[in-house]
BALOBA-1460 file (C-alpha; in Angstrom, 3 decimals):
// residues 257
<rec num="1" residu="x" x="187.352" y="76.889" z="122.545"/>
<rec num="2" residu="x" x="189.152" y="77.466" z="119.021"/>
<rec num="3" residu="x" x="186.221" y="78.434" z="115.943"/>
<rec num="4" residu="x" x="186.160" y="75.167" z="114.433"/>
<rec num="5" residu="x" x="185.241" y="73.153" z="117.689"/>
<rec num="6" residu="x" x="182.419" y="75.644" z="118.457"/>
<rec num="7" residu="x" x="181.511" y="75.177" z="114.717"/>
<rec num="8" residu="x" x="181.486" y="71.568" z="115.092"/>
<rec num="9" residu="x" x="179.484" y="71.376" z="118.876"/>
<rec num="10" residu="x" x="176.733" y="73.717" z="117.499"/>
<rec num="11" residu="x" x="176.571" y="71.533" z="114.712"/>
<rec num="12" residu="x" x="175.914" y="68.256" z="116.248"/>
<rec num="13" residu="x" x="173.862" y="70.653" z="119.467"/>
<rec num="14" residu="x" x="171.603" y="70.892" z="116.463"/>
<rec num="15" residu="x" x="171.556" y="67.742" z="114.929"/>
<rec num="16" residu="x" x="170.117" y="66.512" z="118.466"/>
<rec num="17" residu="x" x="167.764" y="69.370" z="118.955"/>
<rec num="18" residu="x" x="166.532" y="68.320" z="115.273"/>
<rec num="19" residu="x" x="166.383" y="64.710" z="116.129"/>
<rec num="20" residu="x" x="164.168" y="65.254" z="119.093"/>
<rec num="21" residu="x" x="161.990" y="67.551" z="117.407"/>
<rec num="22" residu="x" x="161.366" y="65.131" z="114.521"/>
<rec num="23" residu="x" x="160.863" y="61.966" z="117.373"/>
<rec num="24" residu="x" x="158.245" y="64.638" z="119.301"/>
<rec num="25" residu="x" x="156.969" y="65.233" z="116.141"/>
<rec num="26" residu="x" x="156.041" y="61.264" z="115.291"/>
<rec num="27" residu="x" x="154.824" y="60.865" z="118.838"/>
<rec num="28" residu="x" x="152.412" y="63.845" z="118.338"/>
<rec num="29" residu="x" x="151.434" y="62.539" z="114.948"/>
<rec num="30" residu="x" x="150.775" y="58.817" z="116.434"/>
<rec num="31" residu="x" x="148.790" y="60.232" z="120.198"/>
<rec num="32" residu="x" x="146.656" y="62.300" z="118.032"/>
<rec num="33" residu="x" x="145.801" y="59.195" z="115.285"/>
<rec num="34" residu="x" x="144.916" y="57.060" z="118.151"/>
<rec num="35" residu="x" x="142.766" y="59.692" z="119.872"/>
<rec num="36" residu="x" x="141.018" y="60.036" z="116.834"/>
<rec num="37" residu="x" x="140.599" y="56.872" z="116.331"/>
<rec num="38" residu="x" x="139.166" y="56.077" z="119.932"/>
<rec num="39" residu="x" x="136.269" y="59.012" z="119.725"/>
<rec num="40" residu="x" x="135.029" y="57.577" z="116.320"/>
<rec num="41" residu="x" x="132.307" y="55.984" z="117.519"/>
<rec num="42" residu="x" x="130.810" y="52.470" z="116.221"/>
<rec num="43" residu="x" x="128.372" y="54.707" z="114.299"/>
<rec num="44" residu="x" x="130.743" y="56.312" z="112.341"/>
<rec num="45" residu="x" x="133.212" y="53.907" z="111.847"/>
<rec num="46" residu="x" x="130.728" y="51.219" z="110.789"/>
<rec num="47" residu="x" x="127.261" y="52.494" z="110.385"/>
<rec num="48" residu="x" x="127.341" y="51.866" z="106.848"/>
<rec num="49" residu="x" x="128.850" y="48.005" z="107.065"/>
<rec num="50" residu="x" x="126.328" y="47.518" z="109.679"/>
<rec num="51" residu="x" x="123.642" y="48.413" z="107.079"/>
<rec num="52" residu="x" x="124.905" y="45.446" z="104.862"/>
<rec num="53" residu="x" x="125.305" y="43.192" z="107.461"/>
<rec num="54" residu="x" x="121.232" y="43.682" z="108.761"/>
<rec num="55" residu="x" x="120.046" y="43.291" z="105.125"/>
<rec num="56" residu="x" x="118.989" y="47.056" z="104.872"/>
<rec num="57" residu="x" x="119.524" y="48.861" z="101.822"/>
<rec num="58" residu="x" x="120.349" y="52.823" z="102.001"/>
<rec num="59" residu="x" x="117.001" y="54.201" z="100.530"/>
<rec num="60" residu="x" x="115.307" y="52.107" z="103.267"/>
<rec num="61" residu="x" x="117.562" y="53.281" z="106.325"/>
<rec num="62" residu="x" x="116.897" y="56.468" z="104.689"/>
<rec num="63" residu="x" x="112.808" y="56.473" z="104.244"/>
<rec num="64" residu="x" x="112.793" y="55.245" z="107.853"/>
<rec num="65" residu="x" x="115.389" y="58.044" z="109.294"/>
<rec num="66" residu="x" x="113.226" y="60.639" z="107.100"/>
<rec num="67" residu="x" x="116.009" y="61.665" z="105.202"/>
<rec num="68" residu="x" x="117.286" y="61.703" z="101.520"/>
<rec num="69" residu="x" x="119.510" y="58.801" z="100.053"/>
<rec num="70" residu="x" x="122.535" y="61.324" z="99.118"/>
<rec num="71" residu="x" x="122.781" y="62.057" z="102.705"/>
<rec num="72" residu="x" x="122.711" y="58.758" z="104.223"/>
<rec num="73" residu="x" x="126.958" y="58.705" z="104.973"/>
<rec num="74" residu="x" x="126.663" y="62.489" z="106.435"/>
<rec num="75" residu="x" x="123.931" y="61.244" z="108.910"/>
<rec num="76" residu="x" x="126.826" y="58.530" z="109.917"/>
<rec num="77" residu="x" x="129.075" y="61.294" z="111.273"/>
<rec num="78" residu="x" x="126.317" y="62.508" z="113.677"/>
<rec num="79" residu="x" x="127.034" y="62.842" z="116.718"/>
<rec num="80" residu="x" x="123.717" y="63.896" z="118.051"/>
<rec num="81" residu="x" x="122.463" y="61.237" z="120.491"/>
<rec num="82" residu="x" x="118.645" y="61.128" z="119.733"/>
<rec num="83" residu="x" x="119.812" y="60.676" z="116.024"/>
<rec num="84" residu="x" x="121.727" y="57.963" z="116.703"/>
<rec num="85" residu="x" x="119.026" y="56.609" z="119.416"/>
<rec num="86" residu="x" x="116.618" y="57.174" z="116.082"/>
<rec num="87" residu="x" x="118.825" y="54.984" z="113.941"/>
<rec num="88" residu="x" x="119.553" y="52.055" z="117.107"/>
<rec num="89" residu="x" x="115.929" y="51.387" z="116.530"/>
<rec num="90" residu="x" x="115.733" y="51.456" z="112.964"/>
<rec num="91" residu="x" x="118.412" y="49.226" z="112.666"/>
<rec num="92" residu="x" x="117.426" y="47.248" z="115.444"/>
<rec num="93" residu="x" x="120.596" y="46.871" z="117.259"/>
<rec num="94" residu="x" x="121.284" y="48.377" z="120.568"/>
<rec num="95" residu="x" x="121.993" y="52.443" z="121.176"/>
<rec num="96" residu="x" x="125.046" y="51.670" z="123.274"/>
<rec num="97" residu="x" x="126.823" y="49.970" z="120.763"/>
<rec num="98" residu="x" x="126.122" y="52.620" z="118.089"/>
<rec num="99" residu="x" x="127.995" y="55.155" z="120.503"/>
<rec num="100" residu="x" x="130.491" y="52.307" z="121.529"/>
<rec num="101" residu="x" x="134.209" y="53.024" z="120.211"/>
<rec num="102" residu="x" x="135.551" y="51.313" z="117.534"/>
<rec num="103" residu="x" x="137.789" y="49.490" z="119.576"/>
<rec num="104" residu="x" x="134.870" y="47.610" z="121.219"/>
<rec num="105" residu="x" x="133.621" y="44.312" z="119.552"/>
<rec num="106" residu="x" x="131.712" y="44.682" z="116.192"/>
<rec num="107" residu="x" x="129.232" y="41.992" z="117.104"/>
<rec num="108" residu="x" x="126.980" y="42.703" z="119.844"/>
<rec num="109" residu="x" x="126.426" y="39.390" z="121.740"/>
<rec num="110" residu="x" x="122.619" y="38.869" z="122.287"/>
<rec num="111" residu="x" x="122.427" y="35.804" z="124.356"/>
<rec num="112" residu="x" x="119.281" y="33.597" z="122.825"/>
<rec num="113" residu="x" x="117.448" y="31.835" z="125.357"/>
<rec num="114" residu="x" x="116.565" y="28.573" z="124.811"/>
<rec num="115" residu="x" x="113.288" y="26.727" z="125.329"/>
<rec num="116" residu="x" x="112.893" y="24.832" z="128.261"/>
<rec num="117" residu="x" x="111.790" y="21.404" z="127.290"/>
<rec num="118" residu="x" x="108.525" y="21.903" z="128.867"/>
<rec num="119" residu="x" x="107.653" y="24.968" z="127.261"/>
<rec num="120" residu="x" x="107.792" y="23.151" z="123.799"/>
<rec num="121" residu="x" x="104.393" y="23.044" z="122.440"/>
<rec num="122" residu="x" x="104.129" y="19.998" z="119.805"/>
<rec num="123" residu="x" x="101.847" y="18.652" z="117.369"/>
<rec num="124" residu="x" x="100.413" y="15.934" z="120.020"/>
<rec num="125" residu="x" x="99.310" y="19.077" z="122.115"/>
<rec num="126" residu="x" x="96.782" y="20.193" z="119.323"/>
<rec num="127" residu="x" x="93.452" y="18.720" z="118.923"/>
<rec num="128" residu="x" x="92.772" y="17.697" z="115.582"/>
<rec num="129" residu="x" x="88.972" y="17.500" z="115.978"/>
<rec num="130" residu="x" x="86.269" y="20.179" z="115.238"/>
<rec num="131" residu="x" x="84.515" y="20.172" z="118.427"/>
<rec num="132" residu="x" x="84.199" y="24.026" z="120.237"/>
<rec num="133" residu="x" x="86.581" y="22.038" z="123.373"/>
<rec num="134" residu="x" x="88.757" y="21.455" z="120.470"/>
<rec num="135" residu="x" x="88.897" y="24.909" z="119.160"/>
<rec num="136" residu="x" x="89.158" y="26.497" z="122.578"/>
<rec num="137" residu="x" x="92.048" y="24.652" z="123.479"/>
<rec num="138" residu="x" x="93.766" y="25.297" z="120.072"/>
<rec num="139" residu="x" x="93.161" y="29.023" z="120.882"/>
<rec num="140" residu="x" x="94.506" y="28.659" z="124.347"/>
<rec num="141" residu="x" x="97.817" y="26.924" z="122.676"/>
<rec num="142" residu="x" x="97.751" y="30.158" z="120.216"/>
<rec num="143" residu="x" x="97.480" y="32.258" z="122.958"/>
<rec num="144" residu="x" x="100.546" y="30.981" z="125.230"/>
<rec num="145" residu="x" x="102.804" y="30.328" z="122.566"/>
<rec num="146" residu="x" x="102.600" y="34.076" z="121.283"/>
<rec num="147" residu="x" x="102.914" y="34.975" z="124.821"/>
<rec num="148" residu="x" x="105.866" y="33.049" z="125.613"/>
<rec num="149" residu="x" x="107.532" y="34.359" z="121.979"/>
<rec num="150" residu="x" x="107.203" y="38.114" z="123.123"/>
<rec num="151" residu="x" x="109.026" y="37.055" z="126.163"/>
<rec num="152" residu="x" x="111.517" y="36.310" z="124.478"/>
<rec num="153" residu="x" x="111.527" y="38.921" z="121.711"/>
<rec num="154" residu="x" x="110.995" y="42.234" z="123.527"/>
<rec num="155" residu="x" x="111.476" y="43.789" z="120.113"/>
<rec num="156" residu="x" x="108.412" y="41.761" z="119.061"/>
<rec num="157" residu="x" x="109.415" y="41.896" z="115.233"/>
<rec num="158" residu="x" x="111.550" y="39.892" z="112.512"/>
<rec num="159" residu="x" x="113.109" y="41.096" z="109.817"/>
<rec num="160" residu="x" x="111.556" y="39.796" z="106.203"/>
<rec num="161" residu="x" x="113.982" y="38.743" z="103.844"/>
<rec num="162" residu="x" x="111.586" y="39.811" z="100.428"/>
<rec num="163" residu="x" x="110.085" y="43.143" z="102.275"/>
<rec num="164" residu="x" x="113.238" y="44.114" z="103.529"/>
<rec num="165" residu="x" x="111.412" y="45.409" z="106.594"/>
<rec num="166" residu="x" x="110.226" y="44.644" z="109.827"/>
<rec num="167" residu="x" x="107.500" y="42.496" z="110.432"/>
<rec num="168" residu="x" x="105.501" y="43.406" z="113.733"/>
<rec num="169" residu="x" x="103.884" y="41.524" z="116.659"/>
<rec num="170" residu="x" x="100.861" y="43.717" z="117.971"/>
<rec num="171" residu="x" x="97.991" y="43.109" z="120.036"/>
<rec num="172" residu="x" x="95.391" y="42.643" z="116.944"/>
<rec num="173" residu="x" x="98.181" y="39.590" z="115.992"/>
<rec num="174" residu="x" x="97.177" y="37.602" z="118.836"/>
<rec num="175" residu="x" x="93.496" y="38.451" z="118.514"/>
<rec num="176" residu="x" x="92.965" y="37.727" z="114.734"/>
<rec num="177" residu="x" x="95.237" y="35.003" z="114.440"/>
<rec num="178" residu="x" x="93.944" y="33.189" z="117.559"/>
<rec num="179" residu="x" x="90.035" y="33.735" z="116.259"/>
<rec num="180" residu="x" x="91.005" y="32.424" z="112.959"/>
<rec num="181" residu="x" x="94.066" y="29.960" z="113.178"/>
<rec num="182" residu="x" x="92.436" y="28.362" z="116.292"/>
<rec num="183" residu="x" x="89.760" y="26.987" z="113.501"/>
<rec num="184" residu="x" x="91.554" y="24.153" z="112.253"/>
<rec num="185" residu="x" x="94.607" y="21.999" z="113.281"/>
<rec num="186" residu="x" x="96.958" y="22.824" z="110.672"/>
<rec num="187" residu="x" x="96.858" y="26.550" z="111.001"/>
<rec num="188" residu="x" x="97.138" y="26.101" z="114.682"/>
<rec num="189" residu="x" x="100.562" y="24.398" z="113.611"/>
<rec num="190" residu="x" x="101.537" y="26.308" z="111.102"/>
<rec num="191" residu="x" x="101.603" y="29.949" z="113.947"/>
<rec num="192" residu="x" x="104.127" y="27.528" z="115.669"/>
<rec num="193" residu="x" x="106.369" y="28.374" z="112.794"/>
<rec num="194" residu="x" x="106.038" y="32.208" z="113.258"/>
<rec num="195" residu="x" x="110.017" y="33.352" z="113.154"/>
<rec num="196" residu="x" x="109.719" y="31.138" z="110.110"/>
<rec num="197" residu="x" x="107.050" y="32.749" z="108.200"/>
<rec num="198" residu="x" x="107.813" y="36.030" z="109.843"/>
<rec num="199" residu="x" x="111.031" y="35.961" z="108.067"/>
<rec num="200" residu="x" x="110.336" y="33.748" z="104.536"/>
<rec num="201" residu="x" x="107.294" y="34.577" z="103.624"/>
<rec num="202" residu="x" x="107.256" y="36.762" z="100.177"/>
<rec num="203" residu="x" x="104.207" y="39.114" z="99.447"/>
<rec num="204" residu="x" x="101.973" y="38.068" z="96.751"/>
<rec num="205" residu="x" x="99.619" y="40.478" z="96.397"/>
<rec num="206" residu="x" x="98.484" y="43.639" z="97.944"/>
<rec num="207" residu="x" x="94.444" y="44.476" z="98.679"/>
<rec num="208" residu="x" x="92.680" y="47.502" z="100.650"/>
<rec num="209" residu="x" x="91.734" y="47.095" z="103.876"/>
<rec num="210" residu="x" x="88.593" y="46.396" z="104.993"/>
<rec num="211" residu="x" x="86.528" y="49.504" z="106.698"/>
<rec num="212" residu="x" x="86.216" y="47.590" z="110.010"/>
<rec num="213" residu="x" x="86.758" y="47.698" z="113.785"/>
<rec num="214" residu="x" x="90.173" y="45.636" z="113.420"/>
<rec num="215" residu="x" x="91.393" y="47.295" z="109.783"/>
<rec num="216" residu="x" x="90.704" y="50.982" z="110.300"/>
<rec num="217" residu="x" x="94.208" y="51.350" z="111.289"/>
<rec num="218" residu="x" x="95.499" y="49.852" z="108.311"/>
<rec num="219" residu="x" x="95.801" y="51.331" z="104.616"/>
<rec num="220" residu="x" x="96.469" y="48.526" z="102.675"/>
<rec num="221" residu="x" x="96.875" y="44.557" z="103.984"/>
<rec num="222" residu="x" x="99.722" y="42.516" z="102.126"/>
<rec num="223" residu="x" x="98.740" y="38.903" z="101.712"/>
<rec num="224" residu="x" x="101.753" y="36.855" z="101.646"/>
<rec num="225" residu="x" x="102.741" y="33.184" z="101.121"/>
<rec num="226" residu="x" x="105.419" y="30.818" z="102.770"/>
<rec num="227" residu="x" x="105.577" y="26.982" z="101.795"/>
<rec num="228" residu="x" x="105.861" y="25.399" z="105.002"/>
<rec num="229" residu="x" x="107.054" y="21.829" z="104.981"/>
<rec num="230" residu="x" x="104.807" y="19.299" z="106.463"/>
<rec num="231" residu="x" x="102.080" y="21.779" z="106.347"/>
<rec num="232" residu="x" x="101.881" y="23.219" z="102.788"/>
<rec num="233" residu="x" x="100.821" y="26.862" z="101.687"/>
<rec num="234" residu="x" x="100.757" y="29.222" z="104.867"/>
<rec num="235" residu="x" x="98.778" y="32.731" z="104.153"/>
<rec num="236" residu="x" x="99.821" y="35.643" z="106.107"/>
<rec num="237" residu="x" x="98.091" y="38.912" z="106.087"/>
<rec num="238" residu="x" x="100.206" y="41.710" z="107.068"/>
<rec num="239" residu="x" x="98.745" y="45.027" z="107.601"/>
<rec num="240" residu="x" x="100.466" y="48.441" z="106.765"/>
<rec num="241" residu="x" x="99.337" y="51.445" z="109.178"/>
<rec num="242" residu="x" x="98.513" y="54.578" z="107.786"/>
<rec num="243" residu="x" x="101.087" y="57.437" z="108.954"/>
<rec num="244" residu="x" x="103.660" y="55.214" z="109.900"/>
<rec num="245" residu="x" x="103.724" y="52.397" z="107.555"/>
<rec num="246" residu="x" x="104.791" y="50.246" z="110.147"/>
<rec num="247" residu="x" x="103.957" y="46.297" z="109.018"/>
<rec num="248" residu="x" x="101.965" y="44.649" z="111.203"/>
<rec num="249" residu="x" x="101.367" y="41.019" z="111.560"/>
<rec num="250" residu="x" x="97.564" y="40.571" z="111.003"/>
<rec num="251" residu="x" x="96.453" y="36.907" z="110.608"/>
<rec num="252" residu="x" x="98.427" y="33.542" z="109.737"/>
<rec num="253" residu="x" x="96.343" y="30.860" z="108.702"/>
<rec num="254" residu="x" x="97.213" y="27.304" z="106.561"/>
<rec num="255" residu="x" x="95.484" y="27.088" z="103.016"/>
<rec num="256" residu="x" x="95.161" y="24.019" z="102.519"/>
<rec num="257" residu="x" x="92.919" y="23.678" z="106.179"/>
């Protein structure tokens, strides 16, 4: 083979070799940006979007996490499970979807399930009168419905819209609320309306708790209003426990009863 043919088959042997090493180098490039991509979890990839979304500003997610603010977006590239399990239940949304990729659905479909028609408690159930059969039977209706809502909501909380926190259901909800709701007919209605107030109602004051049996867990009760229609001015009293200053739902009675 004469010089100038060997010249010119090295030449293009090395134009190929270089335009299969820049092809092998694109391929690499895109594999490794979609591997990437796949092992950033949800958490990661949205953790801080998700915070918008819920309502929850950073200093919150951050108080509750037990963290400062400043490092609120380097806890979101954590990949320690029982920090994100931590956060799952802050947020309130579930752990797998936190460690979910990115690829997976953003929403989390939480099927709601309805109420069957004769579960529906309404306002001809309640006794209006003031007789002790009266009152007992507006308890019992107290009673069910609560039990029948934490069916429902194994979470047993809402999130308020002026606290910016969760609102609890715990046993001393049902308790107080049934003693002192189950008094008149319009409070009785007015705990029918408890995702309502749960979520509406804004604080109005705060007061210390009373050095009682059913307070002693509590540092300080907020009293908050929600204007209910058909039923007016509903009080709740929300209770605020002492190391974890988790809100509890106390008592929910109608003012103008």
């Amino acid at each position: 083979m004469a010089l100038p043919e060997a010249i010119a088959a090295s030449s293009k042997l090395l134009a190929n070799c270089q335009f299969f090493l820049y092809l092998g180098i694109i391929i690499i490039y895109y594999l490794c940006k979609k591997f990437c991509t796949m092992n950033q979890i949800y958490f990661e990839a949205k953790g801080e979007a998700l915070l918008e979304r819920i309502g929850m500003t950073k200093a919150e997610f951050a108080r509750r996490m037990g963290i400062r603010k400043q490092n609120v977006k380097a806890l979101f590239k954590s990949k320690n499970l029982e920090t994100i399990y931590k956060a799952a239940g802050v947020m309130d949304v579930p752990f797998e979807m936190l460690i979910g990729y990115i690829e997976e659905p953003d929403l989390t479909e939480i099927p709601i399930v309805p109420f069957e028609e004769e579960d529906v408690i309404s306002e001809d159930d309640i006794p209006i009168g003031d007789s002790a059969e009266d009152v007992i039977k507006r308890r019992q209706i107290i009673s069910k419905f609560y039990r029948d809502w934490k069916e429902k909501n194994p979470l047993q909380r809402r999130f308020n819209l002026s606290l910016k926190e969760y609102i609890n259901i715990r046993f001393v909800s049902i308790t107080e609320t049934c003693t002192h709701a189950s008094r008149t007919y319009l409070s009785t209605l007015a705990v029918l309306q408890l995702d309502a107030i749960l979520t509406g109602a804004k604080r109005v004051t705060t007061v210390p708790a009373k050095k009682n049996q059913n307070q002693k867990e509590f540092d300080k009760m907020l009293i908050m209003h929600y204007l209910c229609p058909g039923i007016g001015t509903v009080k709740m009293t929300v209770g605020v426990k002492r190391r974890t200053h988790e809100k509890v739902q106390y008592c929910i009675t109608a003012l103008e009863a």
